[in-house]
C-alpha positions in Angstrom: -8.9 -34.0 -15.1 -9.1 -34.7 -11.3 -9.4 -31.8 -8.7 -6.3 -30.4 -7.5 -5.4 -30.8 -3.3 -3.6 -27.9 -1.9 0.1 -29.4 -1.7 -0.1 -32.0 -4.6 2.2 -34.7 -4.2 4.5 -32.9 -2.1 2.0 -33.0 0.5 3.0 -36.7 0.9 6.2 -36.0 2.2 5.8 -32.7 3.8 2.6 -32.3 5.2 3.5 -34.3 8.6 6.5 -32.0 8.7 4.4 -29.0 8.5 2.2 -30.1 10.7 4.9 -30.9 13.5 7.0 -28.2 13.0 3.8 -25.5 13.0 2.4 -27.4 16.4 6.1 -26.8 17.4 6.3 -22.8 16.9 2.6 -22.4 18.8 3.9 -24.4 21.9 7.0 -22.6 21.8 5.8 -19.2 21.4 2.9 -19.7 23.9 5.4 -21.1 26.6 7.8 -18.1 25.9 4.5 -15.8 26.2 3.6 -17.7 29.5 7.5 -17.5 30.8 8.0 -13.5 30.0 5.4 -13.1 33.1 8.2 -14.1 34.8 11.2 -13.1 33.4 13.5 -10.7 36.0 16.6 -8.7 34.8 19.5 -10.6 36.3 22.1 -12.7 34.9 21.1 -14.5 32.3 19.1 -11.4 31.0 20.6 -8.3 28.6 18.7 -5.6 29.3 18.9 -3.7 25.3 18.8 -0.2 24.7 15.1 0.1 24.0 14.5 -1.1 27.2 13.1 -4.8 26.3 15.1 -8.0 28.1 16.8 -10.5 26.1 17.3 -13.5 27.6 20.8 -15.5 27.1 20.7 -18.2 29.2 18.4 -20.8 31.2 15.1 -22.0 30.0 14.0 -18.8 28.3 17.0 -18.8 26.5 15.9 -22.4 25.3 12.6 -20.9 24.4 14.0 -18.6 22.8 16.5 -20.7 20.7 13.8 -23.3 20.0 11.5 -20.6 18.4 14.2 -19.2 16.7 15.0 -22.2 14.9 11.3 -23.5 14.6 10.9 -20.3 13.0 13.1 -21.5 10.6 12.4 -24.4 10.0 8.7 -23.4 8.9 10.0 -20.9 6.5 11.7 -23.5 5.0 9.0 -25.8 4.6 6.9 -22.9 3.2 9.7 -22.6 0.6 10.1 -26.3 -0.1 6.0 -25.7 -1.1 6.8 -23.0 -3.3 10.1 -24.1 -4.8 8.7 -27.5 -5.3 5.4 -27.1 -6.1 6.4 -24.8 -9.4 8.3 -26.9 -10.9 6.2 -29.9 -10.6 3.7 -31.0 -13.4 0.0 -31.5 -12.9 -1.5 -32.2 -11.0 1.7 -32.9 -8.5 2.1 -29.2 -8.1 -1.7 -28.7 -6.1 -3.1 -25.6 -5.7 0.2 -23.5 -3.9 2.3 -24.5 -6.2 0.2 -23.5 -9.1 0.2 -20.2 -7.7 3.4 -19.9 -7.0 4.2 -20.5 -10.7 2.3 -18.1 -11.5 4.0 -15.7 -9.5 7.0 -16.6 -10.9 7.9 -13.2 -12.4 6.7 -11.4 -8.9 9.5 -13.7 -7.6 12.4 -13.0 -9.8 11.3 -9.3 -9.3 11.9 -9.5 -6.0 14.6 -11.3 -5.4 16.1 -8.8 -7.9 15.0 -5.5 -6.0 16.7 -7.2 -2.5 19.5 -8.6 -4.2 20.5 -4.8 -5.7 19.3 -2.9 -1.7 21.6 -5.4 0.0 24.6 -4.6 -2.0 24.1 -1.0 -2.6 22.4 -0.6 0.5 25.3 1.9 2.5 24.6 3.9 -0.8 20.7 4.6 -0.4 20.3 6.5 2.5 16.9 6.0 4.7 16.0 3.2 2.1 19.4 1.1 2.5 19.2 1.5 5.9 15.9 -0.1 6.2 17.8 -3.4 5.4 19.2 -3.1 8.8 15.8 -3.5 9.9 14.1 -7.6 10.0 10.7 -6.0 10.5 11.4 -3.3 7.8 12.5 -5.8 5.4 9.3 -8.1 6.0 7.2 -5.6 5.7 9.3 -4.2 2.4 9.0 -7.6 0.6 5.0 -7.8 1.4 4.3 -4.4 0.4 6.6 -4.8 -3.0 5.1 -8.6 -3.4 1.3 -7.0 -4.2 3.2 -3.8 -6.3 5.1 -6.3 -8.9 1.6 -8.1 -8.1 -0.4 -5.5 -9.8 2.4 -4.6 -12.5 2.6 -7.7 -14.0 -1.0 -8.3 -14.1 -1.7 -5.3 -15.4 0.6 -6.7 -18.2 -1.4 -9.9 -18.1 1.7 -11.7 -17.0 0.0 -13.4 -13.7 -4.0 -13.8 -14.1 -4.8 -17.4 -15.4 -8.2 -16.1 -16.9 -10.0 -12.8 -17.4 -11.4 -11.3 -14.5 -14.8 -10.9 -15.8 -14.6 -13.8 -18.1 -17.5 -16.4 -17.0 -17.2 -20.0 -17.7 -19.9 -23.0 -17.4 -20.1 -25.1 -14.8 -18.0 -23.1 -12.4 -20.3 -21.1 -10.2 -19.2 -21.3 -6.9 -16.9 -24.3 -7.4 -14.0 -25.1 -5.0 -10.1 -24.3 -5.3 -8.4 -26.5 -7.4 -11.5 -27.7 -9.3 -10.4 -28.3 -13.1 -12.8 -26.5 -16.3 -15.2 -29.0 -17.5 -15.7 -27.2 -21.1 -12.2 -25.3 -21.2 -11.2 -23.5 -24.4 -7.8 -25.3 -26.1 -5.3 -23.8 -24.6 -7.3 -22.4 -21.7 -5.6 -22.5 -17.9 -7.2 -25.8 -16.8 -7.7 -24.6 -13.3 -9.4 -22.3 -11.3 -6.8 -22.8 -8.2 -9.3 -20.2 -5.9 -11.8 -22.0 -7.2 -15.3 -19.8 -9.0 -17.5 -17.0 -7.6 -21.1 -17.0 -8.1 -20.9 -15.5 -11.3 -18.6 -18.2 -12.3 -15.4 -15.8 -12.1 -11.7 -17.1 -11.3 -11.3 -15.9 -7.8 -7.4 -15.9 -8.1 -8.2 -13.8 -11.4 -9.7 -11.5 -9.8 -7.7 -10.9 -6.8 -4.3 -10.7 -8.7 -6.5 -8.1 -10.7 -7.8 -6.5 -8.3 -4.2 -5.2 -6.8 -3.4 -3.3 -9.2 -6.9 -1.0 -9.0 -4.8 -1.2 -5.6 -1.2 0.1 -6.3 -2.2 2.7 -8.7 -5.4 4.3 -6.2 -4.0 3.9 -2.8 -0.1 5.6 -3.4 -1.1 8.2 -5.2 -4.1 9.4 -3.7 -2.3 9.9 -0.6 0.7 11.7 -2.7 -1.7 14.1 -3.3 -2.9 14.0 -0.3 0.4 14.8 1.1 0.7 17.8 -1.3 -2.2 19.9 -0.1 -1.3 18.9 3.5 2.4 20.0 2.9 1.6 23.0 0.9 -0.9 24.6 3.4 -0.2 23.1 6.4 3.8 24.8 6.4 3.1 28.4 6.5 0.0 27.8 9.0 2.7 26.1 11.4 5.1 29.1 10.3 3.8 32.1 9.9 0.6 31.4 13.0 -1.6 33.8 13.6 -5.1 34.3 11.5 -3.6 31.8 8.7 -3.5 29.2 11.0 -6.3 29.9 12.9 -8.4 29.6 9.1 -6.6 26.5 8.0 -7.1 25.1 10.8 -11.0 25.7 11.5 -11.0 24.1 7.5 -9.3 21.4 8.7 -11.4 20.8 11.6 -14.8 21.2 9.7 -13.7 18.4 7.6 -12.4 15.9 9.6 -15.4 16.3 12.1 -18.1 14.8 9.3 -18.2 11.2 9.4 -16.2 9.9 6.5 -18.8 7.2 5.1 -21.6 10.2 5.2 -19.3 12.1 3.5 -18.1 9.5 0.6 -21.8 8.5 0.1 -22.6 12.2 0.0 -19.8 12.8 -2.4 -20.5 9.4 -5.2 -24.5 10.3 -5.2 -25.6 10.4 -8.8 -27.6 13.9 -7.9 -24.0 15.1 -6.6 -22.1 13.6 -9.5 -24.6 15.1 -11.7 -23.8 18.7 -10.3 -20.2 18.5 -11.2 -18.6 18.8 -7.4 -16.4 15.7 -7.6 -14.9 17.0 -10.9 -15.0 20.9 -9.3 -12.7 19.4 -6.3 -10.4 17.8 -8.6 -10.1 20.8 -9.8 -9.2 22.9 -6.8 -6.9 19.5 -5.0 -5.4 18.6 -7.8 -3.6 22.1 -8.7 -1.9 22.0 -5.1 1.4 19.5 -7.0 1.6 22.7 -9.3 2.1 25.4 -6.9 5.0 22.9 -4.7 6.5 22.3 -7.3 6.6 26.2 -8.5 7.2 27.5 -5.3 10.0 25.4 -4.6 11.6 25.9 -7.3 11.2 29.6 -7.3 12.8 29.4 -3.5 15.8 27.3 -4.9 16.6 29.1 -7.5 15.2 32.9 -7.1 19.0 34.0 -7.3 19.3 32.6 -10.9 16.4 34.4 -12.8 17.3 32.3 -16.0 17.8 29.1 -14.6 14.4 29.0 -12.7 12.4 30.3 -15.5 14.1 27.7 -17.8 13.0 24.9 -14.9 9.7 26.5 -14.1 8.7 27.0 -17.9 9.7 22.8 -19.0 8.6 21.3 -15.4 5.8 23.3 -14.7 4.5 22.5 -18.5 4.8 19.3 -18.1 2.8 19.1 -15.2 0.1 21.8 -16.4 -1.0 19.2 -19.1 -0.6 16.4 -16.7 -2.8 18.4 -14.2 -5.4 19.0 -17.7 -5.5 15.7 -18.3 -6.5 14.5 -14.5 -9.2 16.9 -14.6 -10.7 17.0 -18.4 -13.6 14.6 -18.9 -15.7 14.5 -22.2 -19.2 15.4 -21.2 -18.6 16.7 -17.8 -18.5 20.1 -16.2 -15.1 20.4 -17.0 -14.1 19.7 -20.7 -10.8 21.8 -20.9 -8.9 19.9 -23.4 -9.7 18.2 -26.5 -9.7 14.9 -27.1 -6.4 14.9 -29.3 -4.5 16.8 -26.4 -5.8 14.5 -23.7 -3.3 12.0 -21.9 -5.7 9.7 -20.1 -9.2 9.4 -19.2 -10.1 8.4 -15.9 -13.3 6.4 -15.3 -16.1 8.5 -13.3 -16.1 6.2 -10.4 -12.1 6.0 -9.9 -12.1 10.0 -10.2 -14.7 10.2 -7.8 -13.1 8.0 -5.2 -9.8 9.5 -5.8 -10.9 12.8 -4.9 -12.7 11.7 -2.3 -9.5 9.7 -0.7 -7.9 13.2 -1.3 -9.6 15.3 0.5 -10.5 12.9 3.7 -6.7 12.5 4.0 -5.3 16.0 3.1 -6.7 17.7 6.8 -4.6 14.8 8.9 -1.6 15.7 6.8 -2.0 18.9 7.4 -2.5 19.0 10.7 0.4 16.7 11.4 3.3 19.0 9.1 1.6 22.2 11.0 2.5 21.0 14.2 6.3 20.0 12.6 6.9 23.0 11.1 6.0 24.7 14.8 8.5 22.8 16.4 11.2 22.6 14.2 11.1 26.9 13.1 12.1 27.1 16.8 15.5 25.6 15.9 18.9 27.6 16.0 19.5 26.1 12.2 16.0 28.1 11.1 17.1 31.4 13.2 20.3 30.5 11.1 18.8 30.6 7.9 16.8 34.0 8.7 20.2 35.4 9.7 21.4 35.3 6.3 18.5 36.6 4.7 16.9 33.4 3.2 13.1 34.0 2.6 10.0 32.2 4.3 9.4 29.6 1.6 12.9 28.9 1.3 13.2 28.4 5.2 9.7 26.0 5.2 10.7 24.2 1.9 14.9 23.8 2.5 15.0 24.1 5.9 12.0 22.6 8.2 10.3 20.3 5.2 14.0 18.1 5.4 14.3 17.8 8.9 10.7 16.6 9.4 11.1 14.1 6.5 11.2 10.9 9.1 7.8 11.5 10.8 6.4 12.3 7.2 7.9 9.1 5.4 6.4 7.0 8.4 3.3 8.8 7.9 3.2 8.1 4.2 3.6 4.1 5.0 1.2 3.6 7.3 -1.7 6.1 5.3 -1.3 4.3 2.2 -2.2 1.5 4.4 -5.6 3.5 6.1 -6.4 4.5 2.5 -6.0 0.6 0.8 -8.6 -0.1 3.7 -10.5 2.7 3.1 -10.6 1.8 -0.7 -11.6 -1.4 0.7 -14.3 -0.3 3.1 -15.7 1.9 -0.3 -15.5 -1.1 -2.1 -17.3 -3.2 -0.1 -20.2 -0.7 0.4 -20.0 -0.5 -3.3 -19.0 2.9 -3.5 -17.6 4.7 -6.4 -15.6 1.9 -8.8 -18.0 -0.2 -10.9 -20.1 -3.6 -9.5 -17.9 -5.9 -11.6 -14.3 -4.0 -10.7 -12.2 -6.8 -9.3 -10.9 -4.5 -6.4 -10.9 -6.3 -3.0 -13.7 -4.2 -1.7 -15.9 -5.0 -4.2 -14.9 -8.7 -4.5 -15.1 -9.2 -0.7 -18.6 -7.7 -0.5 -19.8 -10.3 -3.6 -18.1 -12.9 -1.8 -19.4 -12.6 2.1 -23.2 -12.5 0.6 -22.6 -16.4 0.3 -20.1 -16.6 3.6 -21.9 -19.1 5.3 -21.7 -21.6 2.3 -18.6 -20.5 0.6 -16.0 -19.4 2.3 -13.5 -19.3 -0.5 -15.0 -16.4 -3.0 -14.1 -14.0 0.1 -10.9 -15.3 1.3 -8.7 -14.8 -0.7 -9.1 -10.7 -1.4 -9.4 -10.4 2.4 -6.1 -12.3 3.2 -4.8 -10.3 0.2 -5.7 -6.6 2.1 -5.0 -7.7 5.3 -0.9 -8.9 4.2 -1.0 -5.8 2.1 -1.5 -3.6 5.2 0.3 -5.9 7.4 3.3 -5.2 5.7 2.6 -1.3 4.9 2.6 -0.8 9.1 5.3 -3.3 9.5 7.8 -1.2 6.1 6.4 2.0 8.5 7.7 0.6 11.7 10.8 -0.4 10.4 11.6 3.2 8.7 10.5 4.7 11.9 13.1 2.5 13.4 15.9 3.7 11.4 15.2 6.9 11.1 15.3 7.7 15.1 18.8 6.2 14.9 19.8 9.2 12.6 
């Protein structure tokens, strides 16, 4: 078989429009960049209410128009590559349309998940109002791109080979080079071309996400629970309890956090049991939110909140077991047959560790919150009637400081996917053959100067990821001043 080129036999047709039309956008965008110098508020200039100047008229108007519609008219070229590179046969399809057959059920999910926001969208709140938002729908479809990403290859719906899998004759080949001794039946391509152990690099990186979307969200979830849970009655109640939580907070955020991640994944500290001891202790901070808010919401109905605390609270107790128990550890709580999941040492360990690096910026940011907003007439309201401290923290402040929070949330889980990353690459924590991006990048750059395309491909893949994480945060940050 012949080596695949990146547009196939579309590229025929549609490089030279690609070409012109991208040369187009630059000029444009560099002349409107060049113009703004000298762009004055006066008649052919709306001044919007955020205080930027939209022109309407003259040649920046042009500019504008031009980019507008060069904009466009790229997206639609990048479309035509997609579109028409997945349904073509080999080797017409090239490399990008390959790919984007592979991704074909990232695509239907997606176009399902916008299809369903738009028309339900005045029914969803914060999240169907972020459809108002261009930026907050970019950054949405990016962000959701690499989570159906890591679903479906963690149903094996996406990868064209195993991610350790190593086949002869394909160390360090280039994108689109076909297998030379390919199993019948085999994917006949690697289309990101072969690391230098002979790995599918578009294997790996499709793999690699989901070590992504299950790490990054809900480590700084958790995160979010201890820095909730302790940082609301510090910014409450004041006093000594703040002035404690705080000096914790501040002891741990002033260590340097690669000291303190290759302090924390040391085989002597592993060895001692810590990371599993501050699972432990972090991980139990879910149980008492939940229990406390539910005990604030329903303390007038005894029953009720003993039914919801005894089913909800269960559930999560084993859950909770589960996270912590390890065969052969320190802390061997359960037995096997009661056990949900086992997590791998090195994920633990870097879980925790994302946990606890995170949790003193959370909670520093909800103290601060819940001392502005307990100075509201709503909160001298609430302790009017009689309602008690939790229930005024947990019903009264935690809702009204939802939209910094939420914004937060977004742009963390981007710092912690480049944290994960920046572990990764020092080879902290996961495994040496994980497929995480970190990891991959840091195999990959060793040959840089050669080979450009082993390391590529999972640093394009963290950089959109994060792009659109900031971008998603930007736009909800948006909407949610306009409430």
């Amino acid at each position: 078989m012949e080596e695949l080129s990146w547009t196939g036999s579309l590229g025929t047709i549609m490089d030279p429009v690609l070409y012109v039309v991208a040369a187009l956008f630059v000029v444009l965008v560099a002349l409107r960049v060049v113009l703004s110098l000298f762009v004055r508020a006066g008649p052919g200039v709306v001044a919007a209410a955020d205080g930027t100047a939209t022109a309407t008229g003259g040649p920046v108007g042009l500019v504008d128009t031009g980019m507008k519609l060069s904009g466009l008219a790229l997206i639609a070229v990048v479309l035509v590559y997609l579109l028409g590179g997945a349904v073509a046969g080999w080797p017409g399809a090239g490399i990008i349309g390959g790919m984007s057959r592979q991704f074909l059920p990232v695509w239907i999910a997606l176009v399902a998940t916008f299809a369903l926001s738009l028309g339900f969208k005045r029914r969803l709140g914060l999240y169907g109002k972020l459809f108002d938002s261009v930026i907050g729908m970019i950054g949405f479809g990016l962000v959701m791109f690499w989570v159906f990403t890591g679903i479906f290859s963690a149903m094996d719906l996406i990868a064209t080979h195993a991610p350790l899998d190593q086949i002869s004759g394909m160390k360090n080949k280039v994108p689109g080079t076909p297998l030379r001794f390919g199993d019948e039946g085999a994917y006949p391509y690697y289309l990101l071309g072969g690391d230098n152990l002979a790995r599918d690099v578009f294997s790996r990186m499709v793999t690699g996400s989901w070590v992504v979307v299950q790490i990054a969200p809900l480590a700084t979830l958790f995160a979010f629970m201890v820095g909730i849970t302790l940082g609301l009655p510090a910014g409450y109640y004041g006093g000594k309890l703040d002035t404690f939580l705080s000096f914790l907070a501040n002891l741990i955020l002033a260590f340097p956090v690669i000291l303190l991640f290759y302090l924390l994944v040391t085989p002597e500290i592993v060895a001692t049991g810590i990371p599993n001891y501050m699972a432990t202790v972090l991980f139990v901070f879910p149980l008492v939110f939940t229990g406390v808010l539910i005990n604030s919401r329903f303390h007038t109905s005894p029953m009720k909140r003993n039914l919801l605390i005894a089913v909800i609270l269960g559930a999560m107790l084993w859950v909770y077991l589960s996270l912590i128990s390890a065969g052969g550890t320190k802390v061997d709580v359960l037995p096997y047959w009661l056990d949900l999941f086992d997590i791998p040492g090195g994920i633990l360990v870097v879980f925790v560790s994302v946990v606890f690096v995170n949790s003193p910026t959370v909670f520093r940011i909800v103290r601060g919150l819940a001392m502005d907003i307990k100075t509201r007439d709503y909160v001298a309201a609430a302790q009017t009637r009689g309602e008690g401290p939790w229930y005024i923290m947990l019903w009264e402040i935690l809702p009204n400081a939802r939209g910094p929070l939420i914004v937060d949330f977004c742009l963390r889980i981007g710092y912690t996917t480049i944290l994960l990353g920046t572990l990764g690459f020092f080879g902290l924590g996961l495994p040496p053959e994980s497929p995480d991006w970190g990891s991959t990048i840091n195999e990959g750059r060793k040959l840089l100067t050669i080979y450009l395309h082993p390391a590529l491909p999972p640093a394009f893949a963290l950089l959109s990821l994060v792009l659109g994480l900031n971008l998603l945060a930007d736009g909800l940050r948006e909407e949610s001043l306009k409430d």
